[in-house]
N, C-alpha and C positions, 0 to 999 in steps of 0.2 A: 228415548230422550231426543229432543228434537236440536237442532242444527244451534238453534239460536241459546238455548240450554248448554250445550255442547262451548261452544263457542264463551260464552261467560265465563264459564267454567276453569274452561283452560286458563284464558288471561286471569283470573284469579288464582288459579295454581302458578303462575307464570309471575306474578308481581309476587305473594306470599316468597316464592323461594328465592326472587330477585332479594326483597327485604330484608330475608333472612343471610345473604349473602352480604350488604353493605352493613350489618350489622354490627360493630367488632364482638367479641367474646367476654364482653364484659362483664358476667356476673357467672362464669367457671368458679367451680368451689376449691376451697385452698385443698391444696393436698394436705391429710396428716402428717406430722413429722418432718414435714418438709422444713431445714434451717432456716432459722428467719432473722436477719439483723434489724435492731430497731432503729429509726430515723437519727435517734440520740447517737447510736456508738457509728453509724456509717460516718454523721456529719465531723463526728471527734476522730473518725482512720483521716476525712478527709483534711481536714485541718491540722493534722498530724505527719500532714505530706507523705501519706503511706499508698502506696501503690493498689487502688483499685480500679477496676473496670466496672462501670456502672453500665447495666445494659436495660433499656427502656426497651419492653416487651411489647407495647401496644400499639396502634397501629398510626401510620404519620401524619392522622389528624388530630389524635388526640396528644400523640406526640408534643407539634406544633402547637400546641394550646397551652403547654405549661409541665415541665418537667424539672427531673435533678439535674443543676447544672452539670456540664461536661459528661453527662450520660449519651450514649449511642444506641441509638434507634434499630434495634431486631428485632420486628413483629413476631409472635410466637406462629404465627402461618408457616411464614420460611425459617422458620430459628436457629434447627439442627445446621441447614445447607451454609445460610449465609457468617453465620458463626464460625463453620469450619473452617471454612474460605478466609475467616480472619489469621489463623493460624497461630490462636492463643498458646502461649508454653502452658503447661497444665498446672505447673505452679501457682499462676496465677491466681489473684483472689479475686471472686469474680462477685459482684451483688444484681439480681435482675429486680426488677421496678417494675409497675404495672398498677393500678388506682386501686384495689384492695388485697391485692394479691394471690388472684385466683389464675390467674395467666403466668405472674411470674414465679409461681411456687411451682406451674406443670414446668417453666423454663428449668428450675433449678435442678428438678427430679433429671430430667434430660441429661445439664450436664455433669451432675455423680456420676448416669451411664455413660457418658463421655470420658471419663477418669477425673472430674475436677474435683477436687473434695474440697478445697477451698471459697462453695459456693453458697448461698446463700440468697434471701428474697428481701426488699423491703418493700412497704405500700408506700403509694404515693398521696394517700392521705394522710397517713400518720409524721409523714415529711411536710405535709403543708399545716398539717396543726402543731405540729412542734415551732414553727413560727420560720422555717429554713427558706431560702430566696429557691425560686423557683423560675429558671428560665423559660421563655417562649421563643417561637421562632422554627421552623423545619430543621431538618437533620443537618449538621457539618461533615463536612468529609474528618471523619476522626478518626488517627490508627491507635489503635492500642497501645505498642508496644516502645510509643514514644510518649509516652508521661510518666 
């Protein structure tokens, strides 16, 4: 193979796996069995003033483009690390979000292994066809364990 062959080559290996890195993981297949709450009972805990954390699994562009309000932005890349770091009581009932729930059903599997059993997935499609406001805008600094 000659230099200039060689050379193509690479930079085509080289943007392919770049690609494939800015990519997010959006079309992961849902895990089976994975709990799943639908848009309808999340939006009635939340209007119900009932204590949930809503965590937006994907990543803070698509975040920023349109979510459930008052949901907190933890890409499922870093999910375990930066989760922990939040210092959830494991009480807690937790719902993850993600645009059809192929990223936020691996989140929830996660945290059962975590001890949460109060966890659960919704899509973020089925929240924007049920007709729910959907906010835009980058992440807030949100703590959990002050709502």
């Amino acid at each position: 193979m000659n230099t200039k062959k060689c050379f193509h080559l690479l930079a085509a290996s080289i943007l392919w796996a770049g690609f494939n890195l800015a990519v997010p993981a959006q079309h992961m297949t849902v895990v089976p069995n994975a709990p799943r709450t639908s848009a309808q009972a999340l939006h009635s805990q939340i209007n119900q003033g009932q204590k949930v954390l809503i965590l937006d699994v994907r990543v803070p562009a698509e975040y920023a483009r349109g979510h459930v309000p008052d949901a907190l932005n933890i890409p499922l890349e870093n999910f375990e690390k930066e989760f922990l770091a939040l210092h959830v009581p494991k009480t807690t009932t937790v719902v993850t979000v993600c645009d059809k729930g192929g990223r936020s059903s691996h989140a929830v599997v996660l945290l059962q292994k975590l001890g949460y059993s109060a966890s659960s997935y919704c899509t973020l499609e089925s929240w924007k066809s049920a007709g729910y406001k959907v906010e835009s805008g980058g992440a807030k600094p949100v703590k959990p364990n002050s709502k």
